[in-house]
C-alpha positions in Angstrom: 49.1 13.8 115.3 49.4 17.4 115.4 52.4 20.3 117.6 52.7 20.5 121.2 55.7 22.0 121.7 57.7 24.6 119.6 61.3 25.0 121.0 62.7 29.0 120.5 66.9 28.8 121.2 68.0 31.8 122.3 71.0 33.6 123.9 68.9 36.4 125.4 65.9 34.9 126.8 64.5 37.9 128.8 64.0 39.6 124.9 62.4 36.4 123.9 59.7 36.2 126.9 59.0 40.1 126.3 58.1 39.5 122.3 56.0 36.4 123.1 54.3 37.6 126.2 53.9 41.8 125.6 53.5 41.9 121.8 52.0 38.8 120.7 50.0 38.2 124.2 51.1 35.3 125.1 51.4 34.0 129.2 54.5 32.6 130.6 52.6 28.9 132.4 56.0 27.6 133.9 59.5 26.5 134.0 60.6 23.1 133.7 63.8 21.0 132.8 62.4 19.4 129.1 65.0 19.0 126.9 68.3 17.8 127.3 67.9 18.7 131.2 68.0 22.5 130.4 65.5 24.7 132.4 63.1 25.8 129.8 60.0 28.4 130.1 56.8 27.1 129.0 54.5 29.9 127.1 51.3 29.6 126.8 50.2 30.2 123.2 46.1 31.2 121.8 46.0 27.5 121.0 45.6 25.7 124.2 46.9 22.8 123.0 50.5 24.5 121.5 53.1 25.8 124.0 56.7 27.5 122.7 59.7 27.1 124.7 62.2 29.3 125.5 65.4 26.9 126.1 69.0 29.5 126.7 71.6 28.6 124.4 74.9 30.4 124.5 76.2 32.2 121.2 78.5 29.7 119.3 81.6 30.7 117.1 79.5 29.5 114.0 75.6 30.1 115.7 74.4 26.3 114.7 71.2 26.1 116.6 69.5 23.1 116.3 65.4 23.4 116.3 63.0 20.9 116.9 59.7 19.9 116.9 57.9 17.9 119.8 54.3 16.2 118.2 51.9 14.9 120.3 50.1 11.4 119.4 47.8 8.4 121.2 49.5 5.8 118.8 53.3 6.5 118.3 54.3 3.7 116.7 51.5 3.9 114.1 52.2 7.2 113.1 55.8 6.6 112.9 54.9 3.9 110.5 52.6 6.4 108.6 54.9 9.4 107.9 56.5 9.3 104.6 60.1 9.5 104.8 62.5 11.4 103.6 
C-alpha cells in the first residue's frame, strides 16, 4: 500500500498552483472532478507515482478543513484487515 493522492484545501488556489509548480517544480497534469464532485487540479509531484491536489474550499467562520489521504492498493480488503486500528 503506499500515497497516491495528497489533497491541499485551499481558499486561494492560484497561490497554491504557484508554490507547487514555480518553487518546488512541480507540473500541473490536469483537472478533474475527484472528490466530492469538486473540480480539483492534479500536480504532478518528483514521485511519479504521488500527485497533490488542489481542491478550492471557501474560508469558514471557524477554518475546519478536513484533509485526507487517498492510498493506493491491489488488495483493499486485505490491507484494510491489516492496518492496526486506532
Amino acid at each position: 500500500m503506499k500515497i497516491k493522492y495528497i489533497p491541499i484545501y485551499t481558499d486561494d488556489v492560484e497561490k497554491q498552483l504557484c508554490f507547487f509548480t514555480e518553487k518546488l517544480g512541480f507540473e500541473i497534469c490536469d483537472t478533474k472532478s475527484i472528490l466530492f464532485s469538486q473540480e480539483c487540479t492534479l500536480i504532478k509531484t518528483h514521485n511519479q507515482d504521488v500527485f497533490i491536489i488542489i481542491i478550492k474550499q471557501a474560508p469558514t467562520a471557524n477554518n475546519n478543513k478536513t484533509n485526507h489521504i487517498v492510498l493506493n492498493t491491489d488488495d483493499c480488503l486485505n490491507d484494510y484487515h491489516t492496518l492496526p486500528k486506532y
